[in-house]
C-alpha positions as a Markdown table, in Angstrom:
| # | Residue | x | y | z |
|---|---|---|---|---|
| 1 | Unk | 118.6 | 105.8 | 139.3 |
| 2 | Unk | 115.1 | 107.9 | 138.6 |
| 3 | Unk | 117.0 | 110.8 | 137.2 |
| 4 | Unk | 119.4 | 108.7 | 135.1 |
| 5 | Unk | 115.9 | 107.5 | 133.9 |
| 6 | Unk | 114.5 | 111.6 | 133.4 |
| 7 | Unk | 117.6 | 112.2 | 131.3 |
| 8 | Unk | 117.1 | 109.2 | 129.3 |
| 9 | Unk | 113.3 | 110.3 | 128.8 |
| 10 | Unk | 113.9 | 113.6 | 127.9 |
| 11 | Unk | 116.7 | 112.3 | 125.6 |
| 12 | Unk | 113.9 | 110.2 | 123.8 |
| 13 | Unk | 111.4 | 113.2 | 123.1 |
| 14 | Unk | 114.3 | 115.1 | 121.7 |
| 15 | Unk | 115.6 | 112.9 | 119.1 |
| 16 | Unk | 111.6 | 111.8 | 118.4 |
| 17 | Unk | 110.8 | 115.9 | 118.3 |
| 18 | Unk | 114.6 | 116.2 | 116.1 |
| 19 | Unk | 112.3 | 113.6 | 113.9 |
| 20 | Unk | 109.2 | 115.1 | 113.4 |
| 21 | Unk | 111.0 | 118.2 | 113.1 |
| 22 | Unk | 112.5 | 116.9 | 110.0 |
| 23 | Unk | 110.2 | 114.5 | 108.1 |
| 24 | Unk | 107.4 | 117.8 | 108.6 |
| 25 | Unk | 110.6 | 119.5 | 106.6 |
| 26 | Unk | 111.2 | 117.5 | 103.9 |
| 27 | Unk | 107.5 | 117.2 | 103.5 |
| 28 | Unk | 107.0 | 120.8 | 103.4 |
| 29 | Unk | 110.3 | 120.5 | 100.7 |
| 30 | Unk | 108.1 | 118.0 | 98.4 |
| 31 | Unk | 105.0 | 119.8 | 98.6 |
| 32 | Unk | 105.1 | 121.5 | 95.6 |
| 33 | Unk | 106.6 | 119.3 | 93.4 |
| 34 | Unk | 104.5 | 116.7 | 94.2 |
| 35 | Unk | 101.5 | 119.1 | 93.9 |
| 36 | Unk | 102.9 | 119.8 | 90.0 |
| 37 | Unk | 103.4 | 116.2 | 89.0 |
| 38 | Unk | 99.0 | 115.3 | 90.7 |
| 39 | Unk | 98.0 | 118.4 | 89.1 |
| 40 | Unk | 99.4 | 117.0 | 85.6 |
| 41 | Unk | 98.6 | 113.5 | 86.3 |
| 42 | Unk | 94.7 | 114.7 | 86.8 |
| 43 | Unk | 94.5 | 117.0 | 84.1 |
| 44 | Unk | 95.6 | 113.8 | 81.8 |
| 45 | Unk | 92.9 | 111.8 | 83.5 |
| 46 | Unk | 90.5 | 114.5 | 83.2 |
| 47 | Unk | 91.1 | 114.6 | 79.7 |
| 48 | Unk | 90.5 | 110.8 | 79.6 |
| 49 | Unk | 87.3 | 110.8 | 81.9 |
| 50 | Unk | 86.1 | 113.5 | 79.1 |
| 51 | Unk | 86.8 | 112.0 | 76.1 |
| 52 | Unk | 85.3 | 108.4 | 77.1 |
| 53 | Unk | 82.2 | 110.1 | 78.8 |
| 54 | Unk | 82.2 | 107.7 | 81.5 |
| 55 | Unk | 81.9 | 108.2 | 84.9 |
| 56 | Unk | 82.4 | 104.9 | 86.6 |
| 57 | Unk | 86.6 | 103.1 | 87.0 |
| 58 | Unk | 84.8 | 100.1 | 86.3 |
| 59 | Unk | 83.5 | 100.8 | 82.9 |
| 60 | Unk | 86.8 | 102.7 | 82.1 |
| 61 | Unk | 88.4 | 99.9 | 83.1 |
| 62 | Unk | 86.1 | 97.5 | 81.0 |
| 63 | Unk | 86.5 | 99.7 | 78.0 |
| 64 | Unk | 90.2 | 99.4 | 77.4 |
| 65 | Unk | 89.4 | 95.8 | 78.3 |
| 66 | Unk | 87.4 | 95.3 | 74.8 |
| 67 | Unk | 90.0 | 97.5 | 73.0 |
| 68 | Unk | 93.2 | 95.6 | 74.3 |
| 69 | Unk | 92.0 | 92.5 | 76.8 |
| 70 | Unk | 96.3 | 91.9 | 77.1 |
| 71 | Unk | 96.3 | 95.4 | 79.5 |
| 72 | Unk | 97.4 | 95.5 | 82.9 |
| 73 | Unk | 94.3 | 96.0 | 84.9 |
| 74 | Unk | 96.0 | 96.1 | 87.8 |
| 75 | Unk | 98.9 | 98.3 | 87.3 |
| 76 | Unk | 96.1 | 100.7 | 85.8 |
| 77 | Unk | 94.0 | 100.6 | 89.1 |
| 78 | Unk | 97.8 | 101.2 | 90.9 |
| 79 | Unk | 98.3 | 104.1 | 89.1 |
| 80 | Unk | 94.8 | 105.6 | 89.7 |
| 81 | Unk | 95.1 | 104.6 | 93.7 |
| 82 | Unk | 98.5 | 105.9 | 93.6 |
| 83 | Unk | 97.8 | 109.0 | 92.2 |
| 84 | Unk | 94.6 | 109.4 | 94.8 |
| 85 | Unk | 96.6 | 108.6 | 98.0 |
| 86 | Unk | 99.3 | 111.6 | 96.7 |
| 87 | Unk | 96.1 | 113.6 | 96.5 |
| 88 | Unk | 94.8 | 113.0 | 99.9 |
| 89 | Unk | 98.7 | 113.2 | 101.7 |
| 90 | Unk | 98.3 | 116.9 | 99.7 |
| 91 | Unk | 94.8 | 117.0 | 101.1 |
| 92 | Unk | 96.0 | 117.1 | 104.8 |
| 93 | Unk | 99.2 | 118.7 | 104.2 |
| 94 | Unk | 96.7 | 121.8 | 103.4 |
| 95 | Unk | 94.6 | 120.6 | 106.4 |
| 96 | Unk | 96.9 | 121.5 | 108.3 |
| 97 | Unk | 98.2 | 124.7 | 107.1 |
| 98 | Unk | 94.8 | 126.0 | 107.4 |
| 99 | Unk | 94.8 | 124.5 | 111.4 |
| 100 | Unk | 97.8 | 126.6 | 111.8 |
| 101 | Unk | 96.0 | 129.5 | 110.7 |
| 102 | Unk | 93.9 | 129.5 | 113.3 |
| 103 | Unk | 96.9 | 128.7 | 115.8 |
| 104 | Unk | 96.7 | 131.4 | 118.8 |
| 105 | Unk | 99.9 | 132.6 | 119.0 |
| 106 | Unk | 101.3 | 133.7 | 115.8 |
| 107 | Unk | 99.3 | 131.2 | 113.5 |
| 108 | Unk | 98.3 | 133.5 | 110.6 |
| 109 | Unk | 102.0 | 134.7 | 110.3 |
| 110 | Unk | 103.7 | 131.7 | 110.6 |
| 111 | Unk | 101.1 | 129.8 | 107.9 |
| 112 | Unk | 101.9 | 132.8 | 105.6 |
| 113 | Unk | 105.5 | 132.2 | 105.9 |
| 114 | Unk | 104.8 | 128.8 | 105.2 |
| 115 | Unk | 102.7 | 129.2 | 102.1 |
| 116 | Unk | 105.3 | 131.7 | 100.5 |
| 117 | Unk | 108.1 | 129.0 | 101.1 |
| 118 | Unk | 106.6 | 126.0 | 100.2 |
| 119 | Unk | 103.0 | 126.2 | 99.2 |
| 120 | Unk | 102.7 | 128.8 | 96.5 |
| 121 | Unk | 103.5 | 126.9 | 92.9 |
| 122 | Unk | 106.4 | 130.2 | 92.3 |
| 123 | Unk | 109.5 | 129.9 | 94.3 |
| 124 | Unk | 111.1 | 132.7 | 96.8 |
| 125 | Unk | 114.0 | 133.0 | 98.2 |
| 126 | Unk | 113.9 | 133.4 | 102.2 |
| 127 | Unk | 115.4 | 137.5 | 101.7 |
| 128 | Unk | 111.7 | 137.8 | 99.4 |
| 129 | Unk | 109.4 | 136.0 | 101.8 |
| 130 | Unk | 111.3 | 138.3 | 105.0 |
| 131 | Unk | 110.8 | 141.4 | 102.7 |
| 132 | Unk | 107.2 | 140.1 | 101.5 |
| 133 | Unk | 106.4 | 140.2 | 105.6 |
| 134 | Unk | 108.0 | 143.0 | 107.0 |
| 135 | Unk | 110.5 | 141.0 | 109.0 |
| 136 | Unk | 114.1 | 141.1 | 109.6 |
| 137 | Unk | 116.1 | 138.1 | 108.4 |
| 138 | Unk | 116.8 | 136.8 | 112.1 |
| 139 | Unk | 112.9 | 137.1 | 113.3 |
| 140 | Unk | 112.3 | 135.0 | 109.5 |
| 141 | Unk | 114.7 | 132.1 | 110.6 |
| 142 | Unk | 113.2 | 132.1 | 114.0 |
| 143 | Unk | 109.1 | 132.0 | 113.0 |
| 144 | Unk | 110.5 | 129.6 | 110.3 |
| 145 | Unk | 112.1 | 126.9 | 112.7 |
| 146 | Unk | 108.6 | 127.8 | 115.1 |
| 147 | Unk | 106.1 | 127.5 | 112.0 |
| 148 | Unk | 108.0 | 124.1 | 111.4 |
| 149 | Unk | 107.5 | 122.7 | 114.6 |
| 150 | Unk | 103.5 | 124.0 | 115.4 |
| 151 | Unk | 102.7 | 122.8 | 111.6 |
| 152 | Unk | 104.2 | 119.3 | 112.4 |
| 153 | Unk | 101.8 | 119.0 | 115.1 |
| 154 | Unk | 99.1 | 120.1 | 113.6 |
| 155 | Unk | 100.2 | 117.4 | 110.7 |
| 156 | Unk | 101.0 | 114.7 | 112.8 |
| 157 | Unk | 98.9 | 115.6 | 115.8 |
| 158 | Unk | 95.7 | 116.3 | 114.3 |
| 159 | Unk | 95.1 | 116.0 | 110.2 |
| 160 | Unk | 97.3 | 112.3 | 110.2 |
| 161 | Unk | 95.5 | 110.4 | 112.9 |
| 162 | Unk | 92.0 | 111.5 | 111.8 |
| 163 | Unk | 92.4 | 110.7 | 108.2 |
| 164 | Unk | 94.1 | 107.4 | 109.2 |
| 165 | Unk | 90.6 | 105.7 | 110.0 |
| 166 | Unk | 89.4 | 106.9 | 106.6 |
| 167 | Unk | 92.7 | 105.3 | 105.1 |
| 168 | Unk | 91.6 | 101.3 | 106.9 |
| 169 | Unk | 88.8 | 101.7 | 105.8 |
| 170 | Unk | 89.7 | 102.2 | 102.1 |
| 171 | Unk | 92.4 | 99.5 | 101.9 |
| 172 | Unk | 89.3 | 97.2 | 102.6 |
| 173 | Unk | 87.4 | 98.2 | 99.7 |
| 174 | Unk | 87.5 | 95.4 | 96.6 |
| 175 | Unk | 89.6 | 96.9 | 93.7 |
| 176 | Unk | 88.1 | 96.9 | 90.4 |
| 177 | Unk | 90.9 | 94.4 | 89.2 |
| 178 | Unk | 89.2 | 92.0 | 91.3 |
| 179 | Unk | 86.0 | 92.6 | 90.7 |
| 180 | Unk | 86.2 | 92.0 | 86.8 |
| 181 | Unk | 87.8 | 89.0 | 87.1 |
| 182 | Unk | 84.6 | 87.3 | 85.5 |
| 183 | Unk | 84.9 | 89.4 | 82.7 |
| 184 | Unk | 88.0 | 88.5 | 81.8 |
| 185 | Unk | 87.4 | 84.5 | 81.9 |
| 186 | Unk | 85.0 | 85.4 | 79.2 |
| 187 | Unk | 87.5 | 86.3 | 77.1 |
């Protein structure tokens, strides 16, 4: 019975490793065009910020109030949270790419393969990135799959559970939405 219940065990921890293994992946996949589509979502905000010369989401938010009162606050304050949150999951994915740096065995390498595949804004092919660090093809498929696996710990293991108290603590915050409501029965 106990080793039916080993087998079982071990079974679990593959298919939850098989898991991790993959949603670090298509992470890593999304990285950089998610980093493209924040990068031109703030620099349209910045733009914003700098033409209205305020400072605060609240008076932003109360400025295009008293120019159109029919706008939707909230889908406005979405869009800005939205656009945060993308900011901080990009936030930790670097986290953790510069945790694996400092991994012991192999870390620099690996987070350099890493960074050529999926960090770096220009694209490269796998025979580049091998060429790039003096590998062969074989040893580049193997510190891949082994980058993969220590940068998902260092994700999920570290950088995801320490920004997740940071994360309660924001969704209790009052949105500016709410707190204008007594502006808007004014109007």
């Amino acid at each position: 019975m106990k080793g039916t219940d080993i087998k079982i065990g071990e079974q679990r921890r593959g298919e939850e490793h098989n898991k991790f293994y993959h949603n670090t992946k298509l992470l890593l996949k999304l990285y950089r065009n998610v980093d493209f589509f924040i990068q031109d979502r703030v620099q349209s905000l910045e733009e914003y910020f700098y033409d209205s010369n305020r400072h605060d989401l609240q008076d932003i938010v109360l400025s295009v109030l008293e120019v159109d009162p029919f706008v939707n606050v909230v889908k406005i304050e979405e869009c800005l949270i939205d656009t945060n949150v993308s900011i901080l999951l990009l936030n930790l994915m670097d986290l953790a790419l510069t945790r694996l740096e400092n991994y012991p065995d192999k870390g620099e390498i690996y987070a350099e393969l890493l960074k050529l595949k999926y960090f770096n804004s220009a694209y490269k092919t796998n025979e580049q990135i091998s060429e790039m660090l003096n590998i062969s093809r074989s040893t580049y498929y193997r510190y891949q799959n082994q980058a993969v696996i220590v940068y998902s710990n260092m994700l999920f293991g570290y950088a995801i559970p320490e920004i997740k108290k940071v994360l309660e603590e924001f969704e209790k915050l009052p949105r500016v939405a709410e707190s204008i409501n007594p502006y808007l029965d004014t109007l």
